[in-house]
C-alpha positions in Angstrom: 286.2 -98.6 140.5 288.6 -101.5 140.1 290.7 -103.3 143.2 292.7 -106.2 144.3 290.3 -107.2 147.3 291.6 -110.7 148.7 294.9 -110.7 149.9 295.3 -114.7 149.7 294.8 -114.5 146.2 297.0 -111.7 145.5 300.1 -113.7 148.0 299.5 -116.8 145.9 299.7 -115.1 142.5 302.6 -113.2 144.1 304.6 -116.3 144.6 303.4 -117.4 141.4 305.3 -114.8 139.7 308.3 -115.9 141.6 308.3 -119.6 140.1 306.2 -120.8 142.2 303.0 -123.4 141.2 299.9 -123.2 142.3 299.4 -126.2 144.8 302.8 -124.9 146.4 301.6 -121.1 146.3 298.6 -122.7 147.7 300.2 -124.3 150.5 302.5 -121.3 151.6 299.3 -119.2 152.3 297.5 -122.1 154.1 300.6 -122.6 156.0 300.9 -119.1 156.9 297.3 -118.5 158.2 296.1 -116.8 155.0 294.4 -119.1 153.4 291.5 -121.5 155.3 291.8 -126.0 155.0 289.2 -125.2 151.9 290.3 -122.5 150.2 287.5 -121.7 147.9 285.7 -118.5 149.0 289.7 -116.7 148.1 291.0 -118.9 144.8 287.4 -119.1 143.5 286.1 -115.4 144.2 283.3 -115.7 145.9 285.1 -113.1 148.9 285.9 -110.7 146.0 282.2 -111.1 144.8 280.7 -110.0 148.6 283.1 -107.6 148.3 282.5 -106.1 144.9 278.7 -105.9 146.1 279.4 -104.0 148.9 281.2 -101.4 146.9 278.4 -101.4 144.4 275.7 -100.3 147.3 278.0 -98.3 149.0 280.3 -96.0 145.6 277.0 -96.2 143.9 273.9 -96.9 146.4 273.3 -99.8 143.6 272.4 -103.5 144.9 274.1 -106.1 142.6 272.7 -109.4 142.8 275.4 -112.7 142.5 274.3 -113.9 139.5 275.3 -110.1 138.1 279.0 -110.8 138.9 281.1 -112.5 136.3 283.5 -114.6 138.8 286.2 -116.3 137.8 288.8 -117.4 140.3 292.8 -118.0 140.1 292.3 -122.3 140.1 293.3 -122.2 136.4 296.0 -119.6 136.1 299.2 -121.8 134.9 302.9 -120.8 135.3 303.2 -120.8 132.2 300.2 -118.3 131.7 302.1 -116.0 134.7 305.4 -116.3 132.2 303.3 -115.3 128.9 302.1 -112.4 130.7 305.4 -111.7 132.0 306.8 -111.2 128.5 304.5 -109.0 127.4 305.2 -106.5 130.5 302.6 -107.6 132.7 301.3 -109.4 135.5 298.4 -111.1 136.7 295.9 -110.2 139.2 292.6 -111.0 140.5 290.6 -107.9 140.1 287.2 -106.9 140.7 285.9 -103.9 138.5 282.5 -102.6 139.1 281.5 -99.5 136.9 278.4 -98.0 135.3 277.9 -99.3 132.1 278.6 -97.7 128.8 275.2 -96.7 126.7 274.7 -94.1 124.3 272.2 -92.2 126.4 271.1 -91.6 129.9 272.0 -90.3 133.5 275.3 -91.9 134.7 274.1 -91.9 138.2 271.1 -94.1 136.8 273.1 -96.4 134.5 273.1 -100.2 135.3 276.6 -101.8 137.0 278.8 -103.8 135.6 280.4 -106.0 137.8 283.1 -108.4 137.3 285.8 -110.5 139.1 288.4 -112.2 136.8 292.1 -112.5 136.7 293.3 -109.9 134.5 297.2 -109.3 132.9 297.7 -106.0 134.1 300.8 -103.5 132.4 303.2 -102.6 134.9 302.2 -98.6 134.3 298.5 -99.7 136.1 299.2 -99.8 139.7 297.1 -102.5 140.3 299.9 -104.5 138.8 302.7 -103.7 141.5 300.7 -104.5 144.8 302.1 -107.8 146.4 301.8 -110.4 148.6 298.5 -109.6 150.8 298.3 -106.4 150.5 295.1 -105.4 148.7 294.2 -101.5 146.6 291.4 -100.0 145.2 291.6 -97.5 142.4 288.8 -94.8 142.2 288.3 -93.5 138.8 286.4 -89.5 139.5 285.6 -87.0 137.4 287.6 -84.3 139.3 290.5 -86.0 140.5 290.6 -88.5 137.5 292.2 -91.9 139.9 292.7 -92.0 143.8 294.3 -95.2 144.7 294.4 -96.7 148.2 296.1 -99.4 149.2 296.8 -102.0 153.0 297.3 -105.3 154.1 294.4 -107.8 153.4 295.2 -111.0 155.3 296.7 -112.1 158.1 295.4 -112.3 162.0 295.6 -109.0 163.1 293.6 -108.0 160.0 290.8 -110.7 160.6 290.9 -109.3 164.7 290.5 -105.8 163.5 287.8 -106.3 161.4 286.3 -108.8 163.6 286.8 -105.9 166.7 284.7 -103.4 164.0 281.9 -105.9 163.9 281.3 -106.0 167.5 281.9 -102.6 167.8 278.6 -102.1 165.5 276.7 -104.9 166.7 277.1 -102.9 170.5 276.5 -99.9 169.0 273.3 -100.6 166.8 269.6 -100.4 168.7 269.2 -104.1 169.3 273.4 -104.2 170.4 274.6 -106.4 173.5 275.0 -109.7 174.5 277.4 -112.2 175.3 280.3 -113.6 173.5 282.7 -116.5 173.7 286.4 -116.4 173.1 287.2 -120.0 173.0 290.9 -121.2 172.9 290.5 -121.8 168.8 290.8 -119.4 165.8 286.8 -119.0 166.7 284.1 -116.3 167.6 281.0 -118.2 169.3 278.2 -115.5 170.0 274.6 -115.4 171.5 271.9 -115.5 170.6 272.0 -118.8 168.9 272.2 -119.4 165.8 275.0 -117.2 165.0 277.9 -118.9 163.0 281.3 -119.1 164.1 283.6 -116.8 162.5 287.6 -116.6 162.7 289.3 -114.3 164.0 292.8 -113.7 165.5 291.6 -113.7 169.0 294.3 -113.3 171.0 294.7 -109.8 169.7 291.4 -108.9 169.3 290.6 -109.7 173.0 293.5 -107.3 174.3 291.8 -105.1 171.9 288.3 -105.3 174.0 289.8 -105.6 177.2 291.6 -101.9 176.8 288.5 -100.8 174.5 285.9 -98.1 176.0 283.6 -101.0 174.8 283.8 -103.4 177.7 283.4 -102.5 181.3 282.7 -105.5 182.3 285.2 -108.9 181.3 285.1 -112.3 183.0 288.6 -113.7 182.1 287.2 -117.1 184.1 286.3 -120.3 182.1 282.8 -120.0 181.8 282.4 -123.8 181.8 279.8 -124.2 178.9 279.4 -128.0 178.1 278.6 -126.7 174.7 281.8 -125.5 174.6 283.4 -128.5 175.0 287.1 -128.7 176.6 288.4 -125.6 175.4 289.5 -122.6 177.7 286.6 -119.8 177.4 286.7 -116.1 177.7 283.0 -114.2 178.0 282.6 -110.9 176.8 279.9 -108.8 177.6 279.0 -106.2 175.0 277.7 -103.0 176.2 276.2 -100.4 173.7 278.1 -97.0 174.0 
């Protein structure tokens, strides 16, 4: 299993490959929402790393620990390493493989993973190597079917609402689901019970999403006038399991 799994990555090595350097590449994504102020969890990895975990437990029911994962991020990758590759027919990508790996003996099912996340010069044939900007693809390797590739867009607000919409979706669904959550006029999810940590999302779109969802009869639109939260205009949501 091997995929292009952060679209902020993959639009700044995109630009990359069209002469631009990395600081500007860096500051096109930032500009356009993909990227955060401190890029690191996208240019060093560490997204692709949660990630490639999550495909370990769930292709291969396996639990990969971080310090399993070879990370390396795109900080280091040079023009002049995107022209080299260039020449010889390629282009570079951050990929994240995670595969059983190859011994002489024993049950595939039971052999250990091997997990990486590394920029890799990809030949134009793999089609890894022709998915741009923030679009992001996975390509299954099967027995059957030999490769199944799937590909969609990685980054951007409506992406971040969707998934952030999912997340909700299972916390009201799950046996301990409901409770209350703030919409605050920033790029940031505030829920209850404390101690949970605010997340972005794209609210705007992801609070038309609730308000036509079967998910929410009841919405208060009002400012709910938390000192906590400061001066900003609040929307409270009410999640109700379903």
């Amino acid at each position: 299993m091997r995929g292009i799994l952060n679209g902020t990555a993959n639009h700044i090595l995109t630009l990359m490959a069209q002469g631009l350097e990395y600081p500007a590449a860096l500051a096109d994504a930032q500009a356009r929402g993909y990227a955060e102020s401190d890029p690191a969890d996208d240019v060093d990895g560490h997204d692709v790393v949660a990630k490639a975990r999550i495909l370990a437990a769930t292709a291969f029911n396996r639990s990969v620990t971080l310090d399993q994962i070879i990370r390396r991020g795109i900080t280091d990758i040079t023009p002049d390493a995107i022209q080299q590759a260039a020449r010889r027919g390629c282009r570079i990508k951050l990929v994240a493989t995670v595969k059983p790996r190859p011994t002489h003996s024993g049950d595939r099912a039971s052999l250990p993973l091997e997990a990486r996340v590394e920029p890799l010069a990809l030949p134009l044939r793999d089609p890894l190597s022709r998915v741009d900007g923030v679009m992001n693809a996975l390509v299954i390797e099967t027995d059957p079917v030999r490769e199944v590739t799937i590909m969609g867009p990685g980054a951007g607000p409506e992406q971040a609402g969707q998934g952030m919409f999912a997340d909700l979706v299972a916390v009201a669904r799950s046996p301990h689901g409901g409770g209350t959550c703030y919409l605050i006029g920033l790029p940031v999810l505030l829920c209850e019970p404390a101690g949970s940590l605010p997340v972005p999302v794209g609210w705007p779109r992801l609070f038309d999403a609730l308000f036509q969802s079967r998910l929410t009869p009841a919405l208060n639109r009002a400012d709910a006038g938390s000192a906590a939260l400061g001066r900003f205009p609040t929307r409270r949501v009410r999640l109700h399991r379903v």
